[in-house]
C-alpha positions in Angstrom: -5.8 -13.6 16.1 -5.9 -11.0 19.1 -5.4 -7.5 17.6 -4.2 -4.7 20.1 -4.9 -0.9 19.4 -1.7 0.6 19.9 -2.7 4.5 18.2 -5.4 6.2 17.7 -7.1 9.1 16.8 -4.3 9.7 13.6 -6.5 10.4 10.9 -7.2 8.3 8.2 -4.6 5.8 8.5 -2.8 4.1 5.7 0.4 2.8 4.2 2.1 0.8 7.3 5.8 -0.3 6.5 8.4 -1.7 9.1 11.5 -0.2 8.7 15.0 -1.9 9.0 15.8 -0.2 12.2 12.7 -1.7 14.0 10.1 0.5 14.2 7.1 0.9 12.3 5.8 4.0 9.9 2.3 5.1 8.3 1.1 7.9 6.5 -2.2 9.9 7.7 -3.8 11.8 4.9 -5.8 13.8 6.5 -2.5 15.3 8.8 -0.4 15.7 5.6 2.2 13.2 7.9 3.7 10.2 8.2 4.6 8.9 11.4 7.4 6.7 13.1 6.0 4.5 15.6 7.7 2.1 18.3 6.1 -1.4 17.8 4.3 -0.4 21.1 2.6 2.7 19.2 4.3 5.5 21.0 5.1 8.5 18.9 9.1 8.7 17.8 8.6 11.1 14.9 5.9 12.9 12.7 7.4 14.2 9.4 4.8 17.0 7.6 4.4 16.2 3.4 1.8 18.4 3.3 -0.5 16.8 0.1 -2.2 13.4 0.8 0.6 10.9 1.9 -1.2 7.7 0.6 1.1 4.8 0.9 5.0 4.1 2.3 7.7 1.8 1.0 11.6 1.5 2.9 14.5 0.5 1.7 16.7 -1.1 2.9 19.0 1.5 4.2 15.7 2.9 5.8 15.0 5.6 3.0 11.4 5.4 2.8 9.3 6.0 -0.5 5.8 8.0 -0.3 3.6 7.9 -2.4 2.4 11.6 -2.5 -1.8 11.9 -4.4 -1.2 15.7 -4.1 -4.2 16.2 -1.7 -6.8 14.3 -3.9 -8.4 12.4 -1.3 -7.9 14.9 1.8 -5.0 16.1 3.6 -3.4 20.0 2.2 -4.8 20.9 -1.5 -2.5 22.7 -3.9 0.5 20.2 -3.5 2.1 18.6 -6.0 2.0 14.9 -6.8 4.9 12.4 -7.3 7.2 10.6 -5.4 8.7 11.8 -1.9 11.9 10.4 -0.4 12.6 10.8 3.4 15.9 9.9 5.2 18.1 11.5 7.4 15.8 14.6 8.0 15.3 15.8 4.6 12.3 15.3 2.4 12.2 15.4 -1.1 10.6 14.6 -4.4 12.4 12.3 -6.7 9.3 12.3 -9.0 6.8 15.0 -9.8 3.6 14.8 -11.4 5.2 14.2 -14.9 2.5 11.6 -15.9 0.6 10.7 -12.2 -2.0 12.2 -11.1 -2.4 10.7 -7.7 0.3 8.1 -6.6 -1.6 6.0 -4.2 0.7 2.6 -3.2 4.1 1.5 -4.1 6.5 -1.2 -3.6 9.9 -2.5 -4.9 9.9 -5.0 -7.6 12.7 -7.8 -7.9 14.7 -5.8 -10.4 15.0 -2.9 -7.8 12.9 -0.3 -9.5 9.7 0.9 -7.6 6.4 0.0 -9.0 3.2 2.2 -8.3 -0.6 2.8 -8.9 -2.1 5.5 -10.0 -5.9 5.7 -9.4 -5.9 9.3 -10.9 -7.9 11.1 -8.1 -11.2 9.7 -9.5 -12.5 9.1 -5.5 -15.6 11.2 -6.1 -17.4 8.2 -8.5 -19.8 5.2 -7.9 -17.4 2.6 -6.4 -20.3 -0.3 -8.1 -19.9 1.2 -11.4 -16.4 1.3 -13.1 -18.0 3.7 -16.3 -18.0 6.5 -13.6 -14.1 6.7 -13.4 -11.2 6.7 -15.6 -9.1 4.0 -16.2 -6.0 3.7 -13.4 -2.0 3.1 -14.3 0.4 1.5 -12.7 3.9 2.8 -13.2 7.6 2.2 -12.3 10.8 4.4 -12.2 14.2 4.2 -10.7 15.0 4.9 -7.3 16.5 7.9 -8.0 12.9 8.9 -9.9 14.6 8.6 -13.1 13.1 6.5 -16.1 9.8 6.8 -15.5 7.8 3.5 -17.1 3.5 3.7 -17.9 3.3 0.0 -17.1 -0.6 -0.7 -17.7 -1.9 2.5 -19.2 -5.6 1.4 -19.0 -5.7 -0.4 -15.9 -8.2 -0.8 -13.3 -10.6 1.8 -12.3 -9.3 2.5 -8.6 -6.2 0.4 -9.1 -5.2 0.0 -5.5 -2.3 -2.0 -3.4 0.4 -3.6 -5.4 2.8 -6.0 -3.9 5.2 -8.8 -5.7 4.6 -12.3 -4.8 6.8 -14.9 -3.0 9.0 -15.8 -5.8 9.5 -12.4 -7.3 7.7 -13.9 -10.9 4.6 -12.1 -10.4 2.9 -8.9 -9.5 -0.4 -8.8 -7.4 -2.3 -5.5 -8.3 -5.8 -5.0 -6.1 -8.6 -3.3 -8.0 -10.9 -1.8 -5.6 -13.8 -0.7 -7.4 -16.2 -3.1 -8.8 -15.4 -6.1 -9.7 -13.3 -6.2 -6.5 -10.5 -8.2 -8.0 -7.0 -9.1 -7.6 -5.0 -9.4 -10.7 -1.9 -11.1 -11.5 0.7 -9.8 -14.0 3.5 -12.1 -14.8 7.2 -10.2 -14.4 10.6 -11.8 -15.7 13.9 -9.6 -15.4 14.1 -9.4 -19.4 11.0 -8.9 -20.2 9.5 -7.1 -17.6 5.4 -7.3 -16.4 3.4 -9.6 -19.0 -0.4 -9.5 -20.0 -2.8 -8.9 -16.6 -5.0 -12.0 -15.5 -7.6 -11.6 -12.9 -6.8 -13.8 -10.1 -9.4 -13.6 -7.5 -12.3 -11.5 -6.4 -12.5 -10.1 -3.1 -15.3 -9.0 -1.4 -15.2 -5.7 1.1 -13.4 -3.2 -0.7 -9.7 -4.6 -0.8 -7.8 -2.0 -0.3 -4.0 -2.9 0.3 -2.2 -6.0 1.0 1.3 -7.6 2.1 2.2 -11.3 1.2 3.7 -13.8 3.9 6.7 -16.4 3.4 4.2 -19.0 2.2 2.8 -16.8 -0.7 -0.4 -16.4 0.8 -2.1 -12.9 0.2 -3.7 -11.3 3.3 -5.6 -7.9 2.0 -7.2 -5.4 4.1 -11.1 -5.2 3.3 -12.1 -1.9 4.4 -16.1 -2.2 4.6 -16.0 -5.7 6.3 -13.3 -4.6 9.0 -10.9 -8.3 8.4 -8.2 -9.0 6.9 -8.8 -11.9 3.6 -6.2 -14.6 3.3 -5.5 -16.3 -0.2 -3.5 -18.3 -1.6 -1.2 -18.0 -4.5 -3.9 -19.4 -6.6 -6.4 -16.8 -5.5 -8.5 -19.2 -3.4 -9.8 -18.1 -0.2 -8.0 -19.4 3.2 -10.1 -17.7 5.6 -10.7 -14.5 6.6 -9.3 -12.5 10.0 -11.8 -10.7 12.0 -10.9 -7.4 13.2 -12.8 -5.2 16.0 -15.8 -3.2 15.0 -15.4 -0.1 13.0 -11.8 -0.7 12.2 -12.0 0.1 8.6 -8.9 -2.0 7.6 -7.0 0.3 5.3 -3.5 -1.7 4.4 -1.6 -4.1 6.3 2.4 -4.5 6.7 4.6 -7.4 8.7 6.7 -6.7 11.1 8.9 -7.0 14.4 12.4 -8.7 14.6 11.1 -12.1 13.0 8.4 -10.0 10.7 5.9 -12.4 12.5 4.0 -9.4 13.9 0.6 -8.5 11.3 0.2 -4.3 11.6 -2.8 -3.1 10.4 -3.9 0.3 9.3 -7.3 1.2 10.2 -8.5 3.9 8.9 -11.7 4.6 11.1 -10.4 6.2 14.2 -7.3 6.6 13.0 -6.1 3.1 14.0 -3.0 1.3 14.3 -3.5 -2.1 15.3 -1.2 -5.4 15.6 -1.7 -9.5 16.0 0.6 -12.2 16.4 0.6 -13.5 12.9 0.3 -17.1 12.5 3.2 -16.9 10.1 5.8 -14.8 9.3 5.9 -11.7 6.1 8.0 -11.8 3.6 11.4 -9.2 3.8 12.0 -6.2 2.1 13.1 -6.3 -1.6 14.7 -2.9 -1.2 
């Protein structure tokens, strides 16, 4: 795959979603901002969070989710964490930090609520030594913030990217910190997420993923700047090379057939995109 750099210079990228009315957004921590870009990477719209911005989900009537840490890994201190709701010009919280400490990535699950980690601001540890930090938690609400859910209360140190697999049966959580795994959590519509199951290990610092028509999982591994390809059953397909220095933060499908592979990179403050050999799943919201 040919990647083109399309922005640069945005802080430390993350969070790329493509939103129903064809364009692309990402957060930038460090800018307290999320961004709106054309899929040629001009600038359409910077909206200020303040806080730390971390990751993005949009619904389907293009209000977009943020998943607000509060400032815990850079951006404005002193800002409180939750959930953030853009749409129409107004920017909101629809959850506040009644429970999360530092939202980090979310996505919507098959029964419409939003699912998200919570690596509780532990970025100051040892990233080989899961003692050093506190568990994570993965949580879900309604739309509307309401209902909030502690889904796995002891969860992963660094609990990472989260995204729903192609049959809507199964959540994929990535675990960033040693051991570098992906784990699966079974979901049903009456009974919810089931018992966690590590699925895979991946090298380079996973950080978040997106999951493509075939149920393949392509995760962004920061320290070896490419993009790792597995299959529903964990196995590795191959892995996608990315230029130097890219420091592959999350990655999103999109354009008009979703066959278009965006790529946050967070060194440089990077938004890059690929013709993608095959084409993303759609939005579930």
């Amino acid at each position: 795959m040919q990647f083109d750099i399309i922005a640069t210079g945005m802080g430390f990228t993350e969070g790329p979603a493509w939103a129903p009315d064809g364009t692309l957004w990402h957060v930038s921590i460090p800018h307290s901002a999320i961004y709106n870009l054309a899929p040629d990477g001009t600038i359409l719209n910077t909206v200020v969070t303040k806080g730390g911005p971390n990751g993005l989900a949009i619904a389907a009537d293009g209000t977009i989710f943020i998943a607000q840490n509060g400032g815990a890994y850079g951006g404005a201190a002193d800002t409180e964490p939750g959930i953030q709701t853009y749409k129409d010009g107004r920017l909101e919280y629809i959850l506040r930090a009644a429970g999360p400490d530092a939202p980090n990535d979310l996505c919507f699950g098959p029964d419409g609520r939003l699912y998200f980690t919570d690596p509780r601001g532990d970025d100051g540890t040892d990233p080989t030594d899961p003692s050093s930090s506190r568990p994570g938690r993965l949580y879900s609400c309604e739309r509307d913030g309401s209902d909030l859910r502690t889904e796995w209360a002891d969860g992963p140190t660094l609990i990472n990217g989260l995204a729903f697999n192609a049959e809507g049966d199964a959540l994929y959580v990535l675990q960033t910190m040693t051991p570098q795994a992906i784990w699966r959590l079974p979901f049903s519509p009456s009974d919810g997420l089931g018992e966690p199951e590590r699925l895979a290990d991946v090298e380079g610092f996973p950080d978040g993923m997106a999951i493509d028509v075939d149920g393949n999982i392509w995760v962004a591994s920061t320290h070896e700047d490419a993009i790792q390809v597995l299959g529903p059953d964990g196995r590795l397909i191959k892995k996608v090379r990315l230029p130097e220095h890219s420091g592959p933060a999350n990655v999103c499908f999109g354009g008009e057939g979703l066959d278009i592979l965006f790529v946050a990179g967070s060194e440089g403050g990077r938004i890059l995109r690929a013709d993608a050999e095959v084409p993303g799943l759609p939005l579930r919201g």
